[in-house]
Every structure is written in C-alpha cells, then in structure tokens.
mmCIF file of the N, C-alpha and C atoms, coordinates in Angstrom:
data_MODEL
# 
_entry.id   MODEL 
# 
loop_
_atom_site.group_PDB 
_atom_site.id 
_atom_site.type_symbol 
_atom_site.label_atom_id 
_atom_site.label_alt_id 
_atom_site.label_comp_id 
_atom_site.label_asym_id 
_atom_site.label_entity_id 
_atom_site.label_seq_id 
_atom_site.pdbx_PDB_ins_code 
_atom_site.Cartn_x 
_atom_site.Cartn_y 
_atom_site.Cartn_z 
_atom_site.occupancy 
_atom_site.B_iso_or_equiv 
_atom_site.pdbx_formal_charge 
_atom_site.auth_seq_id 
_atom_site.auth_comp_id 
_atom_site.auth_asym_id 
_atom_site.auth_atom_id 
_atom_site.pdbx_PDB_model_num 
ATOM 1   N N  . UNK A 1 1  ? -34.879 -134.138 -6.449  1.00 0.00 ? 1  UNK A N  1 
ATOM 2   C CA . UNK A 1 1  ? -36.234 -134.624 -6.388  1.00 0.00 ? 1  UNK A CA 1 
ATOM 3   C C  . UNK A 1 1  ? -37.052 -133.947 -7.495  1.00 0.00 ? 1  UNK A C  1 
ATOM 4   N N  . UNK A 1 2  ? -38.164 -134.756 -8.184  1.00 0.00 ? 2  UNK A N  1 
ATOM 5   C CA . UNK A 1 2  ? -38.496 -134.037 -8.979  1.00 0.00 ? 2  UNK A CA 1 
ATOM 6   C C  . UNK A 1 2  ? -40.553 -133.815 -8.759  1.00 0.00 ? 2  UNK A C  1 
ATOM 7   N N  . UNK A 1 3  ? -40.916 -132.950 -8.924  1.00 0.00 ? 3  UNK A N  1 
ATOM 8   C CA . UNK A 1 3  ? -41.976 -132.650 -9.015  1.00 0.00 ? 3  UNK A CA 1 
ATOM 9   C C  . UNK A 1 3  ? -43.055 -133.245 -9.858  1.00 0.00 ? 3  UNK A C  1 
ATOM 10  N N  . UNK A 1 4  ? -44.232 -133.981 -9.089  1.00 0.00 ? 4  UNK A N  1 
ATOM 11  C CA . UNK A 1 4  ? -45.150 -134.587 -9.922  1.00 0.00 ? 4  UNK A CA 1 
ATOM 12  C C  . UNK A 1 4  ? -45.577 -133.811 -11.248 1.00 0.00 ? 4  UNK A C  1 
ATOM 13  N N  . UNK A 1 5  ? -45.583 -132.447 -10.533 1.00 0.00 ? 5  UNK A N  1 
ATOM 14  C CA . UNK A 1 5  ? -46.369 -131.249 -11.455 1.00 0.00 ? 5  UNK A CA 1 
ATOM 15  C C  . UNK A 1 5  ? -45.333 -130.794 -13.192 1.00 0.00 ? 5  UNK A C  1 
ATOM 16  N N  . UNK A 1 6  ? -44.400 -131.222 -12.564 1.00 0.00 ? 6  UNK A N  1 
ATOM 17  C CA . UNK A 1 6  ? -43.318 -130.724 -13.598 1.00 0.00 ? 6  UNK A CA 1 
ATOM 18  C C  . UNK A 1 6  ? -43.371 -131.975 -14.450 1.00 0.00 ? 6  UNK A C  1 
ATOM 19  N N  . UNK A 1 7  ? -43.592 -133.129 -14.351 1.00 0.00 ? 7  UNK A N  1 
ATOM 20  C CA . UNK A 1 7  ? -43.597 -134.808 -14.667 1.00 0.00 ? 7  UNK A CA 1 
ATOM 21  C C  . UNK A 1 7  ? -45.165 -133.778 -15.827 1.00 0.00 ? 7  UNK A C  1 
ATOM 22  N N  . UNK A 1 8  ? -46.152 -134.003 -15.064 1.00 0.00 ? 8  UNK A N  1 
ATOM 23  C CA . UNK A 1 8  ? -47.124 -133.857 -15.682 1.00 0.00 ? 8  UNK A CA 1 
ATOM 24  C C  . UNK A 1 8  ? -47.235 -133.017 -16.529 1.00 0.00 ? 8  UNK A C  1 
ATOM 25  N N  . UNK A 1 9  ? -46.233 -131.375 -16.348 1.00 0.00 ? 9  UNK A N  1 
ATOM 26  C CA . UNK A 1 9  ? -46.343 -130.562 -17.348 1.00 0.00 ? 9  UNK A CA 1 
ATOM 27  C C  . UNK A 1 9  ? -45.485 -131.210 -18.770 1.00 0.00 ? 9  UNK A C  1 
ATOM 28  N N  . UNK A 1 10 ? -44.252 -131.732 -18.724 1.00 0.00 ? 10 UNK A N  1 
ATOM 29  C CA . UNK A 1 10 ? -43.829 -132.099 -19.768 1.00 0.00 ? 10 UNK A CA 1 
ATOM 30  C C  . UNK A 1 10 ? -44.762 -133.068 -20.449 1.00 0.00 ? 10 UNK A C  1 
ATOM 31  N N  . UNK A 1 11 ? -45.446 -134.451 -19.812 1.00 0.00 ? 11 UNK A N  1 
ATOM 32  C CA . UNK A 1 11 ? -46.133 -134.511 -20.572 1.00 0.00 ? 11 UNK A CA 1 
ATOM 33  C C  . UNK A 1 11 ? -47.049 -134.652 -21.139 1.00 0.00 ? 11 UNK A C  1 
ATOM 34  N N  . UNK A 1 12 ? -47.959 -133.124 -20.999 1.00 0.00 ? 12 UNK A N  1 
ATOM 35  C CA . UNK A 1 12 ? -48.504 -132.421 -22.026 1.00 0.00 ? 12 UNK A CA 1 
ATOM 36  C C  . UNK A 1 12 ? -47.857 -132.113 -23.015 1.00 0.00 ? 12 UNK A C  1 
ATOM 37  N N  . UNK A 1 13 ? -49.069 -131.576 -24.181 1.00 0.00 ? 13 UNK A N  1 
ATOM 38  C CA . UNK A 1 13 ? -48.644 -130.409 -25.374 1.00 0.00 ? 13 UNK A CA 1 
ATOM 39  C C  . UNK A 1 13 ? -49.168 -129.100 -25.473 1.00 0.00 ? 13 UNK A C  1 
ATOM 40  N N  . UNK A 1 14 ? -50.110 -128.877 -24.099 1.00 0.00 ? 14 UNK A N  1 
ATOM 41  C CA . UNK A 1 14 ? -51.151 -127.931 -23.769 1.00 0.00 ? 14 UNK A CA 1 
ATOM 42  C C  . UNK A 1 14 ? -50.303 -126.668 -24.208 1.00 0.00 ? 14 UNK A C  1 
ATOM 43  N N  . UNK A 1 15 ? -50.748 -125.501 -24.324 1.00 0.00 ? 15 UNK A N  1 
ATOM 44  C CA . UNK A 1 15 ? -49.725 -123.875 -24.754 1.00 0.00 ? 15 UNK A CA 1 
ATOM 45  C C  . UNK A 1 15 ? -48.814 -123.732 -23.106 1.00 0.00 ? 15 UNK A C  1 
ATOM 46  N N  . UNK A 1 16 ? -48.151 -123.156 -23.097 1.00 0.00 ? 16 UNK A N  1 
ATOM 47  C CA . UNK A 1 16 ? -47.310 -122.794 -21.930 1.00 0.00 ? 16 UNK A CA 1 
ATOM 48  C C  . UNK A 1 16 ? -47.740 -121.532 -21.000 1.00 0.00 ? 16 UNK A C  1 
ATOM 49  N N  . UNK A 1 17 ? -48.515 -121.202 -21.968 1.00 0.00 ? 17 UNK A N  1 
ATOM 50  C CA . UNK A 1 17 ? -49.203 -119.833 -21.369 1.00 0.00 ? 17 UNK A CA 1 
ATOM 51  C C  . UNK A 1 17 ? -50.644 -119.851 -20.394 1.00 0.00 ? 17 UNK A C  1 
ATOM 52  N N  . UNK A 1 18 ? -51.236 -121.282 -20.848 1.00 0.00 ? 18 UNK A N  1 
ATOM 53  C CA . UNK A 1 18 ? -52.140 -121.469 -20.190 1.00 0.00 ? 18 UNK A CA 1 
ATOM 54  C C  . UNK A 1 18 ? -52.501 -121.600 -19.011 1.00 0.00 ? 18 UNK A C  1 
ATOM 55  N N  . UNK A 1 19 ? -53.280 -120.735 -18.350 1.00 0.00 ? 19 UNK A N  1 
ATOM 56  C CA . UNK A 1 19 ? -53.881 -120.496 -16.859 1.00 0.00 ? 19 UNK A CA 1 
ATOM 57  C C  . UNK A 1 19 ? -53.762 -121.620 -16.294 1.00 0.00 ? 19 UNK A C  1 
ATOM 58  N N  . UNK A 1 20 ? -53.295 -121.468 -14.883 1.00 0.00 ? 20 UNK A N  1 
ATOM 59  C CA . UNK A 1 20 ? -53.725 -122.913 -13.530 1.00 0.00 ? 20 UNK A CA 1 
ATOM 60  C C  . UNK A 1 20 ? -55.167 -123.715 -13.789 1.00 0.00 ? 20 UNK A C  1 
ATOM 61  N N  . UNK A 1 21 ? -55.874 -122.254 -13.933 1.00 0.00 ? 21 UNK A N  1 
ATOM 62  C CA . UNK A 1 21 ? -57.342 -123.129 -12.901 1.00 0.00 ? 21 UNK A CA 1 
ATOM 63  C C  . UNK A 1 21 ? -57.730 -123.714 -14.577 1.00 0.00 ? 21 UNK A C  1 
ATOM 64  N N  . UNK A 1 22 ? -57.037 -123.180 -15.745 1.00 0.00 ? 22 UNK A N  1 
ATOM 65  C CA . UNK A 1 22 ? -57.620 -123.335 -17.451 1.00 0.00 ? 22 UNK A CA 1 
ATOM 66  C C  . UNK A 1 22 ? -56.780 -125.043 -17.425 1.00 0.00 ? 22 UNK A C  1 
ATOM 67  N N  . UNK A 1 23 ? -55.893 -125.147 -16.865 1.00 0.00 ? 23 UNK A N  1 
ATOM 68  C CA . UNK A 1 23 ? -54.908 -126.563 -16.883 1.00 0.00 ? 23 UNK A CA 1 
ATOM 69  C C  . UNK A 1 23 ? -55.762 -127.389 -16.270 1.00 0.00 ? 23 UNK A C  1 
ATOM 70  N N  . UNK A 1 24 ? -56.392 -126.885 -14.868 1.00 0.00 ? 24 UNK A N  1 
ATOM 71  C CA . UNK A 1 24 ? -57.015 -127.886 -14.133 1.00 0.00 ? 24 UNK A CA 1 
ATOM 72  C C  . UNK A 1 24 ? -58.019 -128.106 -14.295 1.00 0.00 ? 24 UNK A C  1 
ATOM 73  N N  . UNK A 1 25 ? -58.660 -127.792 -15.049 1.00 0.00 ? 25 UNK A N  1 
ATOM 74  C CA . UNK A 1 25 ? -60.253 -128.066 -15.798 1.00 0.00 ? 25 UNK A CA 1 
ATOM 75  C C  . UNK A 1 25 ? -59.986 -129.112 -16.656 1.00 0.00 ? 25 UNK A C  1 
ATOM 76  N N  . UNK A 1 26 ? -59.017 -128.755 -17.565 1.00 0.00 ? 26 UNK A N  1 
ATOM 77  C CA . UNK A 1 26 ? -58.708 -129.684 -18.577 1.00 0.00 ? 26 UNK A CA 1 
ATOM 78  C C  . UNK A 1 26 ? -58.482 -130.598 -18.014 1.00 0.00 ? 26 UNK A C  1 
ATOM 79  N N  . UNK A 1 27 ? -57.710 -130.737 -16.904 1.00 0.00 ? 27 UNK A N  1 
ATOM 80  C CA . UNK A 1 27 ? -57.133 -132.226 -16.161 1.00 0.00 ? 27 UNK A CA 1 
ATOM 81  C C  . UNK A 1 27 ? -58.057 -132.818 -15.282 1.00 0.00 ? 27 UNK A C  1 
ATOM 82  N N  . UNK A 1 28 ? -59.173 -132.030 -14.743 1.00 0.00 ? 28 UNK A N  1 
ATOM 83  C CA . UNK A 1 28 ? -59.995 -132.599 -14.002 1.00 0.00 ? 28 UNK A CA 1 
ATOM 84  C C  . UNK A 1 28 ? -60.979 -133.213 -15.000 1.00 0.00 ? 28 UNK A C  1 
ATOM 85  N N  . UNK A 1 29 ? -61.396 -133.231 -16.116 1.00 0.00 ? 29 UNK A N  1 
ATOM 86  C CA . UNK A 1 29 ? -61.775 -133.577 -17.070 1.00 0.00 ? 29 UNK A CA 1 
ATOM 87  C C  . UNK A 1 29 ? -61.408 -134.359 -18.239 1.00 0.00 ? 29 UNK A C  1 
ATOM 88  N N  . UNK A 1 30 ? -60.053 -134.665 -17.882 1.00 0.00 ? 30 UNK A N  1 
ATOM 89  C CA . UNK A 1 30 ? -59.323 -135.836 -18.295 1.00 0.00 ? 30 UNK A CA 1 
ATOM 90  C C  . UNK A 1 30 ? -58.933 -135.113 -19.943 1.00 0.00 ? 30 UNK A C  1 
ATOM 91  N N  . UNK A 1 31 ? -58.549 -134.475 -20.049 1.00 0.00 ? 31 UNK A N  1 
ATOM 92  C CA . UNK A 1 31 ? -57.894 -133.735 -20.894 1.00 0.00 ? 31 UNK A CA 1 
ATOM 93  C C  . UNK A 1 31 ? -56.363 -133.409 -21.121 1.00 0.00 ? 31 UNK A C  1 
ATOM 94  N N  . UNK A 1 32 ? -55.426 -134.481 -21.562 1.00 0.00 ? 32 UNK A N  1 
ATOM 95  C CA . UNK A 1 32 ? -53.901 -133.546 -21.258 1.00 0.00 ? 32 UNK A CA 1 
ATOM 96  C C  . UNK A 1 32 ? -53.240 -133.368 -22.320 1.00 0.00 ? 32 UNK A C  1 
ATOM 97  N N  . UNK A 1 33 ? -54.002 -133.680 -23.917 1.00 0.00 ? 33 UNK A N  1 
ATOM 98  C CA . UNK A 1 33 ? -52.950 -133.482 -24.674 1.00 0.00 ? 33 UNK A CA 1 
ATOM 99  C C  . UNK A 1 33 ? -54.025 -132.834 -25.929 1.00 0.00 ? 33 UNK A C  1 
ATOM 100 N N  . UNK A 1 34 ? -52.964 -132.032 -26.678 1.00 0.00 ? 34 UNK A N  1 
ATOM 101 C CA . UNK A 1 34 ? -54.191 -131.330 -27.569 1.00 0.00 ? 34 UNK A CA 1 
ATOM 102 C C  . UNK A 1 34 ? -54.679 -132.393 -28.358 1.00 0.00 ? 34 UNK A C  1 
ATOM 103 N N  . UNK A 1 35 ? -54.408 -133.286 -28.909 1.00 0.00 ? 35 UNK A N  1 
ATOM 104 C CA . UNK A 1 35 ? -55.234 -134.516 -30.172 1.00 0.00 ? 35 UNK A CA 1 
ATOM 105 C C  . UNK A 1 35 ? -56.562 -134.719 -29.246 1.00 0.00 ? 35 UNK A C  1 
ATOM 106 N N  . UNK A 1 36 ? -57.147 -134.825 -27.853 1.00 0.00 ? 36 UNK A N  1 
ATOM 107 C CA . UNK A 1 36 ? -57.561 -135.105 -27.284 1.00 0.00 ? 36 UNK A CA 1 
ATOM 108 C C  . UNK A 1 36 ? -59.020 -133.955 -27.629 1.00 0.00 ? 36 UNK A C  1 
ATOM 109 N N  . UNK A 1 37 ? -58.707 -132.754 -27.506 1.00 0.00 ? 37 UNK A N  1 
ATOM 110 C CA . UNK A 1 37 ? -59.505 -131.448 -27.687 1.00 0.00 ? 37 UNK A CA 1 
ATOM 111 C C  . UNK A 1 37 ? -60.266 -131.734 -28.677 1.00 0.00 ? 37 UNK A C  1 
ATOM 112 N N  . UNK A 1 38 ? -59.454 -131.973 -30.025 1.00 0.00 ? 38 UNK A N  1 
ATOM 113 C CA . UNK A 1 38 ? -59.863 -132.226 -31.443 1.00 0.00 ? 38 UNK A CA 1 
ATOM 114 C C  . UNK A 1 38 ? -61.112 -133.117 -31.774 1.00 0.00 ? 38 UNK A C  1 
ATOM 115 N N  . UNK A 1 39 ? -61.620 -133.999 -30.502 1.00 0.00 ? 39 UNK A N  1 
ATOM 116 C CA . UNK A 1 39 ? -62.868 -134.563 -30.007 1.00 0.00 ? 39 UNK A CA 1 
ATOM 117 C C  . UNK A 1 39 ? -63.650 -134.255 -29.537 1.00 0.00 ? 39 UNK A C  1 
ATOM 118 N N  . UNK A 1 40 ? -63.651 -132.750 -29.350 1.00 0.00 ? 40 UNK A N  1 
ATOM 119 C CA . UNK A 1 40 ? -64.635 -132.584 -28.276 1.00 0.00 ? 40 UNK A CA 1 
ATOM 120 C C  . UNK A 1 40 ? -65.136 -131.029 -29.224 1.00 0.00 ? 40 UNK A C  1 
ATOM 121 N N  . UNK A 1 41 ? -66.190 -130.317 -28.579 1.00 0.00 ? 41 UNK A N  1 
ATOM 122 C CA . UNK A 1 41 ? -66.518 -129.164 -29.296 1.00 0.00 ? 41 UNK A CA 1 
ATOM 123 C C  . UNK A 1 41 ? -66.315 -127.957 -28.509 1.00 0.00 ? 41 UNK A C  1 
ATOM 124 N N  . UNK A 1 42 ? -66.119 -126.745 -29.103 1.00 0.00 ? 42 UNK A N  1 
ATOM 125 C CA . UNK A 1 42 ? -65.255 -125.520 -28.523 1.00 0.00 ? 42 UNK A CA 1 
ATOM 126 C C  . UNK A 1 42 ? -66.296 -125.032 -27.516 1.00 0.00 ? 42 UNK A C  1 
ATOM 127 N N  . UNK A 1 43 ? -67.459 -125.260 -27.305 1.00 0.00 ? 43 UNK A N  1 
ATOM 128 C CA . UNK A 1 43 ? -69.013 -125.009 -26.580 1.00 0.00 ? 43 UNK A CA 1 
ATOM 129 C C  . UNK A 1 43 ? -68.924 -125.426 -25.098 1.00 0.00 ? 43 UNK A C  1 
ATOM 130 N N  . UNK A 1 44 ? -68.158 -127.138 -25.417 1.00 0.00 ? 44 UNK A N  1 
ATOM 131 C CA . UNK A 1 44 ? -68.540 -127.896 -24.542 1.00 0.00 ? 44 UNK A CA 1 
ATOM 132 C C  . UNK A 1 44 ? -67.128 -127.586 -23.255 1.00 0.00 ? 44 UNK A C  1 
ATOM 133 N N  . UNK A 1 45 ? -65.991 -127.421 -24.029 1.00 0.00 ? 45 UNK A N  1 
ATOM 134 C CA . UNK A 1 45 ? -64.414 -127.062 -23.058 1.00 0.00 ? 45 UNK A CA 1 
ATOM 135 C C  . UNK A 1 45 ? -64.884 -125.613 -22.401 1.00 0.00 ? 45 UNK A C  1 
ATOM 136 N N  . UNK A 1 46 ? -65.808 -124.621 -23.017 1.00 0.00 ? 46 UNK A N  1 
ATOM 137 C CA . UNK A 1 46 ? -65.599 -123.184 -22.269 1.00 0.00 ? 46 UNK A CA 1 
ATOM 138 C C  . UNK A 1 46 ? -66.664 -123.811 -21.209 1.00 0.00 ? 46 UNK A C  1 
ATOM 139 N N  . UNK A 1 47 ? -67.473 -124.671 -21.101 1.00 0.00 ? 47 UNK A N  1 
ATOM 140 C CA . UNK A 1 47 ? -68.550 -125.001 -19.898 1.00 0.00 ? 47 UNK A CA 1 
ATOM 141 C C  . UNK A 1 47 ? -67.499 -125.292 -18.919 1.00 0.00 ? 47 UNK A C  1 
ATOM 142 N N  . UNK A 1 48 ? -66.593 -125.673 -18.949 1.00 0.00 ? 48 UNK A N  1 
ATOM 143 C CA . UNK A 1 48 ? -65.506 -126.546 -17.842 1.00 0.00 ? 48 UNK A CA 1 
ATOM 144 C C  . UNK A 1 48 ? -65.304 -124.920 -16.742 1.00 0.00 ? 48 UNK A C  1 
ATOM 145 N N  . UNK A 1 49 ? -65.533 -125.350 -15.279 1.00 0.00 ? 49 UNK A N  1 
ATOM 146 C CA . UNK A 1 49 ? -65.332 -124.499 -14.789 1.00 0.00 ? 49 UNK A CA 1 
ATOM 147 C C  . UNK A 1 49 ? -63.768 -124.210 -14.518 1.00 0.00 ? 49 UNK A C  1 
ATOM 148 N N  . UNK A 1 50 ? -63.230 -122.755 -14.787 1.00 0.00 ? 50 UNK A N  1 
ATOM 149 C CA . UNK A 1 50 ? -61.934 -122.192 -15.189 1.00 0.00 ? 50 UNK A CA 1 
ATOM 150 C C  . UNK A 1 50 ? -61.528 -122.039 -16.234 1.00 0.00 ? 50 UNK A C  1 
ATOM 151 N N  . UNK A 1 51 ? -62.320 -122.099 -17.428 1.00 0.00 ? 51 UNK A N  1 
ATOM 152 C CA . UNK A 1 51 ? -61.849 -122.149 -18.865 1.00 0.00 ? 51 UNK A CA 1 
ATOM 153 C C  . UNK A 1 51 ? -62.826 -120.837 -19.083 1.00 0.00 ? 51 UNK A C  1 
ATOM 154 N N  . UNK A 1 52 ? -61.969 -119.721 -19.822 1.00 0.00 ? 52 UNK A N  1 
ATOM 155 C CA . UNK A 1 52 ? -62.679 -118.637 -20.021 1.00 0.00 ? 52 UNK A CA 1 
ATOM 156 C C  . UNK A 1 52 ? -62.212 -118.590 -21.956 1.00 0.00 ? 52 UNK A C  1 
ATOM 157 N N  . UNK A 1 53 ? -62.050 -117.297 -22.446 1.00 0.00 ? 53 UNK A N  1 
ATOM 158 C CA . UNK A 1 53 ? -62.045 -116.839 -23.257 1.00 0.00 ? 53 UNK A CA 1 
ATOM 159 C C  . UNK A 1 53 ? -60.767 -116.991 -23.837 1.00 0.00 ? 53 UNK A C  1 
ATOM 160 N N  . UNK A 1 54 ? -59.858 -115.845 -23.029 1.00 0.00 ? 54 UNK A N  1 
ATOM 161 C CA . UNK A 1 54 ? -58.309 -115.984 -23.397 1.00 0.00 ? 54 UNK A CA 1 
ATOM 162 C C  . UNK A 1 54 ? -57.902 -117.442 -23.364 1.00 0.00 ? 54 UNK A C  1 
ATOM 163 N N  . UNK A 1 55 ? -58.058 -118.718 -22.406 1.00 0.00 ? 55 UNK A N  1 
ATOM 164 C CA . UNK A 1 55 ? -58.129 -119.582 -22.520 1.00 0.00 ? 55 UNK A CA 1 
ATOM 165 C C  . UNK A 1 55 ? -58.153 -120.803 -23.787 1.00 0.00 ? 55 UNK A C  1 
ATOM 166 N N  . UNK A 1 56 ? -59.251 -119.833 -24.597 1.00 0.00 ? 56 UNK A N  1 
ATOM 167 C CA . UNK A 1 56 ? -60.238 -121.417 -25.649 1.00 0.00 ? 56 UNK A CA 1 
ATOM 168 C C  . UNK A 1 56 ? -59.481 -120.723 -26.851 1.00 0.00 ? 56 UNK A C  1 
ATOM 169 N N  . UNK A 1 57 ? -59.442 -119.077 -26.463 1.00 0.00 ? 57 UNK A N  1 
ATOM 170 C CA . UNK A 1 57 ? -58.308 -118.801 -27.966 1.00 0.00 ? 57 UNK A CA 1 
ATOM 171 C C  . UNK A 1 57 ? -57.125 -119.551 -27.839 1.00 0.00 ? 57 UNK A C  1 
ATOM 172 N N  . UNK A 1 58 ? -56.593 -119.667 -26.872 1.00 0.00 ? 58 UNK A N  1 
ATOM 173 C CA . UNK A 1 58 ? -54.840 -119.980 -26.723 1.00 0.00 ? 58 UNK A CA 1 
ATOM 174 C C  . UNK A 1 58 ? -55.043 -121.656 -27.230 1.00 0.00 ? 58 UNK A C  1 
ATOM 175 N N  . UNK A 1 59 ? -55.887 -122.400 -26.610 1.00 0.00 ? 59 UNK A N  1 
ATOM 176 C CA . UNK A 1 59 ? -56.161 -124.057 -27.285 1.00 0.00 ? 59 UNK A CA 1 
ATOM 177 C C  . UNK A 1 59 ? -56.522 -123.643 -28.467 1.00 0.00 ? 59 UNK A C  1 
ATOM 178 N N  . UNK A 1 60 ? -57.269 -122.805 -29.612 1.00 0.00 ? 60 UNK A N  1 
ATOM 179 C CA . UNK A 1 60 ? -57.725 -123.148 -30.367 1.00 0.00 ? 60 UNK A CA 1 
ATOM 180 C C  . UNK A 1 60 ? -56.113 -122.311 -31.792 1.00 0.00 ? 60 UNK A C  1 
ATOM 181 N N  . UNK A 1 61 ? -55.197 -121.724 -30.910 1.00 0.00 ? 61 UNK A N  1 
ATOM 182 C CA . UNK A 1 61 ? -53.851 -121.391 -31.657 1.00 0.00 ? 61 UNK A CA 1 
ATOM 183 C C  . UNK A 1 61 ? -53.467 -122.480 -31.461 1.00 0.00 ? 61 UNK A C  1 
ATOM 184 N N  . UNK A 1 62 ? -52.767 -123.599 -30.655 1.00 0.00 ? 62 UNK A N  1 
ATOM 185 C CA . UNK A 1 62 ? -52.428 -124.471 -30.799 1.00 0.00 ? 62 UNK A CA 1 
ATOM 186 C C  . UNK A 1 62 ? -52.683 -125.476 -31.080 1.00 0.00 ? 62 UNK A C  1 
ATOM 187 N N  . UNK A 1 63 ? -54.100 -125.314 -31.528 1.00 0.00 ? 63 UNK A N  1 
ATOM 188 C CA . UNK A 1 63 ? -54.845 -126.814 -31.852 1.00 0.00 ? 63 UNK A CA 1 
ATOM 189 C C  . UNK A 1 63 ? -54.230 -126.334 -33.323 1.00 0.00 ? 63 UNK A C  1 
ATOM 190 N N  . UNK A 1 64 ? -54.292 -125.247 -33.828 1.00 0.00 ? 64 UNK A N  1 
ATOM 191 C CA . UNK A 1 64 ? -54.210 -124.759 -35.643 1.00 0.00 ? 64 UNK A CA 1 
ATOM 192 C C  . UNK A 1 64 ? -52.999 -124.689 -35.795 1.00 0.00 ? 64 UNK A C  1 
ATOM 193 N N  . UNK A 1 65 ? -51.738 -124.858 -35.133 1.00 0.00 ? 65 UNK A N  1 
ATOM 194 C CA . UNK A 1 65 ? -51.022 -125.023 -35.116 1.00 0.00 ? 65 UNK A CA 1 
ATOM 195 C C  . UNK A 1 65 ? -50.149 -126.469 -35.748 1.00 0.00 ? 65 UNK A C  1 
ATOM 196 N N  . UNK A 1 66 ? -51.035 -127.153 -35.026 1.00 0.00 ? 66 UNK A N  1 
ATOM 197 C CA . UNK A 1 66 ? -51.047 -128.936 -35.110 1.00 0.00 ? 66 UNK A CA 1 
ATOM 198 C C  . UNK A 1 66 ? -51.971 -129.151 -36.415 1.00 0.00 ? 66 UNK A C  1 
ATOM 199 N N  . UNK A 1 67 ? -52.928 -128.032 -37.219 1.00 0.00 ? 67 UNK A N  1 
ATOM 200 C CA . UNK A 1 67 ? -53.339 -129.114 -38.318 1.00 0.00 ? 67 UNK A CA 1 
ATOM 201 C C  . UNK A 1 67 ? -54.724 -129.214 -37.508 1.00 0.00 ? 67 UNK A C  1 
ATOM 202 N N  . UNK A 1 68 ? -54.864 -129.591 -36.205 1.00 0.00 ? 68 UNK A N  1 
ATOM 203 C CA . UNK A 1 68 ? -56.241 -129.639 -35.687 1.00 0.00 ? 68 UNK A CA 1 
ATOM 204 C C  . UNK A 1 68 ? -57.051 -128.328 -35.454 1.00 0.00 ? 68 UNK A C  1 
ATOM 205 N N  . UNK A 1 69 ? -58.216 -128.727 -34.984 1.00 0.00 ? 69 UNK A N  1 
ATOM 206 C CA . UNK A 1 69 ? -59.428 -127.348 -34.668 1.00 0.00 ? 69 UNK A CA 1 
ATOM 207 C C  . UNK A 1 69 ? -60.504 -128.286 -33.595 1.00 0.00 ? 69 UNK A C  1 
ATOM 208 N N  . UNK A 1 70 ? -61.159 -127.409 -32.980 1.00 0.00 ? 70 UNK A N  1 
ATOM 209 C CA . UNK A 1 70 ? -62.288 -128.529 -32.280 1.00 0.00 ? 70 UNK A CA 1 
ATOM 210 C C  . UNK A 1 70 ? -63.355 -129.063 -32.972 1.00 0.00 ? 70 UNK A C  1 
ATOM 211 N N  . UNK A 1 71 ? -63.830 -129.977 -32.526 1.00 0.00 ? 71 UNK A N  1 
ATOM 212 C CA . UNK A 1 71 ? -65.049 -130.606 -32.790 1.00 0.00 ? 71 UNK A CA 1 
ATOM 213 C C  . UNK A 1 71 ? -66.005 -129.668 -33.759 1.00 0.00 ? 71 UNK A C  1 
ATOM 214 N N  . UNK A 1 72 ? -66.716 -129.948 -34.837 1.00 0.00 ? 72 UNK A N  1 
ATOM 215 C CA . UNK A 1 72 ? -67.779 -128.883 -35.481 1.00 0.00 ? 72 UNK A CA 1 
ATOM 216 C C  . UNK A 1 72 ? -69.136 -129.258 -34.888 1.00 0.00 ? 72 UNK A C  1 
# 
C-alpha cells in the first residue's frame, strides 16, 4: 500500500530537509513545486504561518540552485 504523503512527497521538488509545518504552509497555500515560488516574493512565503527563517534560506538554496530566486 502506498502512502498519499509519500505520492505527494515525490511529487514535489521542495529541499528534503524542509520542516512539516514549512511543507504545510506551502501546501496549504497551494505551493508544491519550486518554479511556483519564483512568483511570488520572499516577504510574502515567510508571512505563511510555519515558514520561519531556516525555512526561506533552504527554498531560497534551492530556488539558486534551479537558476531561480523569488519574486523582486
């Protein structure tokens, strides 16, 4: 049997390191893949409740990773 949660983690591209409640902000906010971030501004994702600091660094390594950065 396989797990919705495990369905949903693959597919993402979110970091692997990233916090529960930092995943579920993003997802309660309709957020699951980094190209998605690259729309929005780095101001507006730390307002999401569960998105802290260590958090917006770890999206903003993998957004630079990809070539992307957030919103200016």
């Amino acid at each position: 049997m396989t797990d919705i949660n495990d369905e949903a983690n693959r597919a993402s591209d979110l970091p692997a390191g990233l916090a529960k409640p930092a995943r579920r902000a993003l997802a309660g906010a309709g957020y699951e893949r980094l190209e998605q971030l690259a729309n929005v501004r780095e101001a507006d994702i730390l307002q999401l409740h569960g998105m802290g600091p260590k958090a917006l660094e770890l999206l903003s390594s993998a957004l630079a990773a990809k070539g992307l950065s957030f919103k200016k």
